[in-house]
N, C-alpha and C positions, 0 to 999 in steps of 0.2 A: 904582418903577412897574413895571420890567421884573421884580423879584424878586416882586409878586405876580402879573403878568402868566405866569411861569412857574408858578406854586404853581397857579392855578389850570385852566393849562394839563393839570399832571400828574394834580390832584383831578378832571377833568372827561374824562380820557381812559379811551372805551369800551372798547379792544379794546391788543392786546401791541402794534401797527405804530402806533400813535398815540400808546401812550407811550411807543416808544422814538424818534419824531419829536421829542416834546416835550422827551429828555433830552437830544438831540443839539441841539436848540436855542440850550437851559440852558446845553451846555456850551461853544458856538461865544460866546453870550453872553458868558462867564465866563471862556474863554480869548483873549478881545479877537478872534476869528478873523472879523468883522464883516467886513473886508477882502478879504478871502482871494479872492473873486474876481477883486478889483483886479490882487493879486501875481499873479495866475494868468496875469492880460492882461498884465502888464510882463514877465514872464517867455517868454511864449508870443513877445512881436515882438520882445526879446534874440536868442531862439531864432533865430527868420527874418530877423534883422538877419546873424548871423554864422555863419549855414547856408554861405553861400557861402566864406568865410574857410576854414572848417573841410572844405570838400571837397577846396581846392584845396593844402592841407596832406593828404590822407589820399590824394590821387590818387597819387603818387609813390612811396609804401609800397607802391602794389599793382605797382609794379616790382619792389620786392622781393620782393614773396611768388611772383610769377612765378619770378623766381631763385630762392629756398627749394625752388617747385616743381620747379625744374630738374633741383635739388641731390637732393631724394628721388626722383625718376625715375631718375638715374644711381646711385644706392643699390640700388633695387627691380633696376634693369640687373644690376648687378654681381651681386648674390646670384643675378639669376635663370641666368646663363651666367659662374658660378663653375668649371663641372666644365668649360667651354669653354677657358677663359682660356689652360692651356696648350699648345692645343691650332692657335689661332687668334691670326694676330699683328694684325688688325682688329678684337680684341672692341669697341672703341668708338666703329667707323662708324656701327653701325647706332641707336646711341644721340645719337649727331653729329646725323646726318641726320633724326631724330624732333624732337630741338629745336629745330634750323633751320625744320623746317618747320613746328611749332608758334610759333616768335618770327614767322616772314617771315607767315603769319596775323594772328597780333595786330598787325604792323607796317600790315597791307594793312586790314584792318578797323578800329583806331581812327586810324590815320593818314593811308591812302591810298597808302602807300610807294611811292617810285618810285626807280629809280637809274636814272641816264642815264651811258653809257661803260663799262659793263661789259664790252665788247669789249677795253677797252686790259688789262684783270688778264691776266696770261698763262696760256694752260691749263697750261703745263709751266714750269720754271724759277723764280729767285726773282722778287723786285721789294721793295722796300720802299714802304710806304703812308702816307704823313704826311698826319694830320689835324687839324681843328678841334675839339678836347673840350668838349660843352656842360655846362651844370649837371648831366647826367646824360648818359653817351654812350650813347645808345639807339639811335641812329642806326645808331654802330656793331655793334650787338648785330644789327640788321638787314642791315647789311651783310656780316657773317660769316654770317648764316643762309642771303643772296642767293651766297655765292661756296660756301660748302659744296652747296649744292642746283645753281646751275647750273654751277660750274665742277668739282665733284667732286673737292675738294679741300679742306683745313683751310688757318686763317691764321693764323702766331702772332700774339699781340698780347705789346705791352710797359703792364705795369700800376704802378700805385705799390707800395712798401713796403707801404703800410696794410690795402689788400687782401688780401693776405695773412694778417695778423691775424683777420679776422673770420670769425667761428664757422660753420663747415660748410662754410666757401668752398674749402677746398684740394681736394678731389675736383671739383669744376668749375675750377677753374685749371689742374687737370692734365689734363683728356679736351681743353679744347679749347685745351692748349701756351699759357698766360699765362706768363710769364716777369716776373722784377722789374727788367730792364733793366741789368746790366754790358755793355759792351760788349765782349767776348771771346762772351758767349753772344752776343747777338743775330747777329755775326758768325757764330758756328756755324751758328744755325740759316739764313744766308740762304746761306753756304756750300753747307750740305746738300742745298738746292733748294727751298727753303719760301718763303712769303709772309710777310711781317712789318710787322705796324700798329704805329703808335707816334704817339704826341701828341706834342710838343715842349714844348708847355704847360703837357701834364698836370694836376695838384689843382689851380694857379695859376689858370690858364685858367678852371677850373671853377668855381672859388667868385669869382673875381672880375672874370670878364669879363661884360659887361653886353649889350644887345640892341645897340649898333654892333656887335659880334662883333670888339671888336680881338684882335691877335695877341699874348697873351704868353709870348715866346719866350724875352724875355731875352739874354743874352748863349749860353742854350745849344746847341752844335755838334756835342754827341755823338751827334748821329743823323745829321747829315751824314758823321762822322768814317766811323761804320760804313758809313754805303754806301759812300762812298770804299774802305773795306779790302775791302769785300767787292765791289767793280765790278756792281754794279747799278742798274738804273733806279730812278730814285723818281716815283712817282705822290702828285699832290697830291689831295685830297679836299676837299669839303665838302656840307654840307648845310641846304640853304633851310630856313629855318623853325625851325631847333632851336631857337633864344633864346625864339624865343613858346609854344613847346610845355613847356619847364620854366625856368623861372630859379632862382636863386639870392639867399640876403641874404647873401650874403660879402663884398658890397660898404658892409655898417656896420661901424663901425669896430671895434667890437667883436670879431665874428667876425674880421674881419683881425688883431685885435693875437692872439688864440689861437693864430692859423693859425702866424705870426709866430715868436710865442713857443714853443708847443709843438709844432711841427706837427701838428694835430688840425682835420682837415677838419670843423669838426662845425656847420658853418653850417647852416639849412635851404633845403630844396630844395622849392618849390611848382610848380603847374601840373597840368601833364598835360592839357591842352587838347586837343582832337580838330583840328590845325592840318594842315597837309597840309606832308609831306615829302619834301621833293627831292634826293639823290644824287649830285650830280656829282664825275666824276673826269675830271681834266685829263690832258694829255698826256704819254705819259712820258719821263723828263730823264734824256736818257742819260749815260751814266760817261764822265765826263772824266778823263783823267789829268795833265792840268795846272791844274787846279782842287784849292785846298786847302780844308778845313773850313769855315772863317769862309764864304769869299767862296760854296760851294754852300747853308750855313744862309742868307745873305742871298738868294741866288738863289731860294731855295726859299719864304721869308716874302714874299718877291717877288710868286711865281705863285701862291700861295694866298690874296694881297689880291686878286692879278687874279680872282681863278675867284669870289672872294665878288661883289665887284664884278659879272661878268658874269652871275650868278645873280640874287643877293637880300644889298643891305647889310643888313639890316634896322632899316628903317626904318619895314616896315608894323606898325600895330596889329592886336592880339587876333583881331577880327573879321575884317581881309581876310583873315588867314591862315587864316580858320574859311573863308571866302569860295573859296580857295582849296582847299580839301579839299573845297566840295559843285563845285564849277564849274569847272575846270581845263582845260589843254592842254596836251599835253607841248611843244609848239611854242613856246608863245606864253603869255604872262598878264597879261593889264591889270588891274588893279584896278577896284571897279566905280567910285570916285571919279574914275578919269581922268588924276591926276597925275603918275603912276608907270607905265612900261613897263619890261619885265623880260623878257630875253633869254636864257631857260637852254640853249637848243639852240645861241647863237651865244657863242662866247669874246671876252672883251675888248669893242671895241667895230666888230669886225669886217663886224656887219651893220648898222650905225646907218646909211649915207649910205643905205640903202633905205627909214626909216621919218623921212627930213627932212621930211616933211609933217605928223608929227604936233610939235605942240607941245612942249617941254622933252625930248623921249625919248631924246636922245643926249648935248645937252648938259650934263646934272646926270654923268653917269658918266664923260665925259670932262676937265670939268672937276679930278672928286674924282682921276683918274688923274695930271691933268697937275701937282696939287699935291703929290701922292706923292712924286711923280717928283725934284719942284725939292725938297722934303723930305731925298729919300734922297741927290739929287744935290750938295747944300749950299746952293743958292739962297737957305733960310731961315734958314742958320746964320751966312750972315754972308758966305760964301764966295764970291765972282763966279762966276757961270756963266762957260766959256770953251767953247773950239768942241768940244774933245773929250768933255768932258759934254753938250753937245747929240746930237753925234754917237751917244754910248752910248742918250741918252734915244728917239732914230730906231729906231736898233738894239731897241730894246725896242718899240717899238712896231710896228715892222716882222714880228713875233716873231708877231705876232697880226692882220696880215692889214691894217696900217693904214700906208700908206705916207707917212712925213713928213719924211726923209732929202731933202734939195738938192747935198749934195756930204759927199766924204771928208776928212778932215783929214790934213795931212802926216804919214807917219808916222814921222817924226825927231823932231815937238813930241810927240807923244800923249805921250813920258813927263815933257816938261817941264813941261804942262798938266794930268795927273792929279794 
């Protein structure tokens, strides 16, 4: 029926636009394409089922093309003030200074950047800076841009091995002093009078630390060791919001048995969320000389629970943090559900007896501290609390403006007790 249905279609067509309707017909006919609109609609809501999947994979590459960008800026730099080079021992401030204030832009524009304690960086001298490494430390990339632009000065950073390897990266590791971490160099450079970033975490931290934002430290001390040699401050760092702004899948098992085996960070990295970014840098922990290694790395995972804590654990969703980047205060940020108060201006839990009116807003923070605490102190291990571990646990809290000390313990037991 349909093959004379066509025959007569062609026998009967007046003009060229009519029979070549009639052959396309024929041929949709004949090649079963009857359908075709159908697949077109199954295809079309695939499409806009996994639009969203598919951005928030492609957002984190335009971190890198950013860095690519970097990389051919300081290429275009170099050739353009070639005949300078020998001339000028800063050929690469003025290139420094161009992409800080290009990163601390895109920082203030898709994120809202903010750092709070910028006063504690020193304008002259060294300091080392230990921080939190998110699935992508971007954070950090703003923070260098924020201390080259207002403190007028570069900061080394300590990066992995692997960076290194990757193609066109070594002229940006070297304008802004990345180093791969011996400690002999890093000792140089704080010797010399420089500033020094370093994760303790590092790749680990990154592919497999999840939105609690735990610390994976490890057993590693060689960042304590170096300040130790080098008698400098260590300032702790962290920043609100980085868990929600990119994650990582280094937490399937997969990617971790790679990681494991080969060391190949090759997890993927999603996100890029417009979440709003918060800065904080703690107080700086001055050089002890009767403090060894271990016991300043523990001191230091110490103060960098505390500062997340007095921040943001994170524990908010997607949205407050989007919530947070249209509505904010540097002061103060309640979430608009209620549940959650969040104290970035105050350390620890220093300001709580002021806000005992509002419901749950001191108790959840002091609680998670006071378990810390019986954690780190042995409580959970099995270990009896004795007076001298209460005593230290006062001691710490006393550290941060929170007075819970009743008396001192004799100091003849303290070493029988420890």
């Amino acid at each position: 029926m349909s093959d004379s249905g066509n025959q007569s279609c062609l026998m009967g067509a007046e003009d060229t636009v009519s029979f070549l309707v009639c052959v396309f017909h024929a041929w949709e006919e004949w090649a079963g394409l009857g359908q075709l609109e159908d697949y077109l609609s199954v295809l079309e809501y695939l499409l806009w089922v996994f639009t969203p999947l598919i951005v928030v994979f492609i957002l984190p590459f335009l971190i890198v093309i950013l860095l690519y960008l970097s990389i051919l800026f300081l290429h275009v730099y170099k050739r353009k003030n070639q005949l300078r080079e020998a001339y000028c021992n800063n050929l690469w401030d003025g290139a420094r200074k161009t992409l800080a204030t290009l990163w601390d832009g895109h920082g203030a524009i898709w994120h809202g950047y903010e750092i709070h304690g910028m006063e504690k960086i020193p304008d002259k001298g060294p300091a080392l800076i230990v921080y939190y490494h998110g699935a992508i430390p971007i954070d950090y990339y703003y923070f260098l841009a924020n201390v080259i632009i207002q403190k007028g000065r570069p900061c080394h950073s300590v990066a992995d091995h692997f960076l290194f390897k990757v193609p066109g990266f070594k002229l940006l590791l070297e304008v802004f002093s990345v180093i791969h971490g011996p400690q002999e160099e890093c000792v140089r450079a704080l010797r010399s009078g420089h500033l020094l970033g370093i994760s303790p975490g590092g790749v680990r931290e990154a592919l497999f630390s999840d939105e609690t934002y735990p610390l994976l430290w490890g057993k590693r001390k060689g960042f304590a060791q170096v300040a130790i040699d080098s008698q400098v401050p260590v300032i702790p760092m962290f920043t609100q919001n980085l868990r929600e702004g990119f994650r990582s899948l280094g937490t399937l098992r997969f990617f971790r048995w790679v990681y494991e085996r080969f060391r190949l960070p090759i997890a993927p990295v999603y996100g890029g969320f417009p979440v709003k970014f918060r800065t904080f840098l703690g107080d700086p922990i001055p050089y002890e000389p009767n403090v060894n290694a271990a016991e300043l790395a523990e001191k230091m995972m110490w103060f960098c629970w505390l500062l997340q804590n007095a921040t943001f654990r994170g524990f908010a969703a997607k949205c407050e943090a989007v919530v947070m980047r249209v509505n904010t205060s540097k002061a103060e940020v309640t979430f608009s559900a209620g549940k959650r108060w969040i104290a970035p201006s105050g350390f620890g839990v220093s300001r709580c007896p002021k806000r005992a009116s509002i419901p749950g807003s001191c108790s959840r923070v002091r609680v998670k501290m006071e378990r810390e605490m019986d954690r780190r102190f042995g409580a959970v291990r099995g270990r009896p609390r004795t007076c001298w571990r209460d005593y230290r646990s006062c001691l710490t809290w006393e550290r941060f403006g929170v007075s819970r000390c009743t008396s001192d313990p004799a100091p003849d037991n303290r070493k029988m007790m420890d």
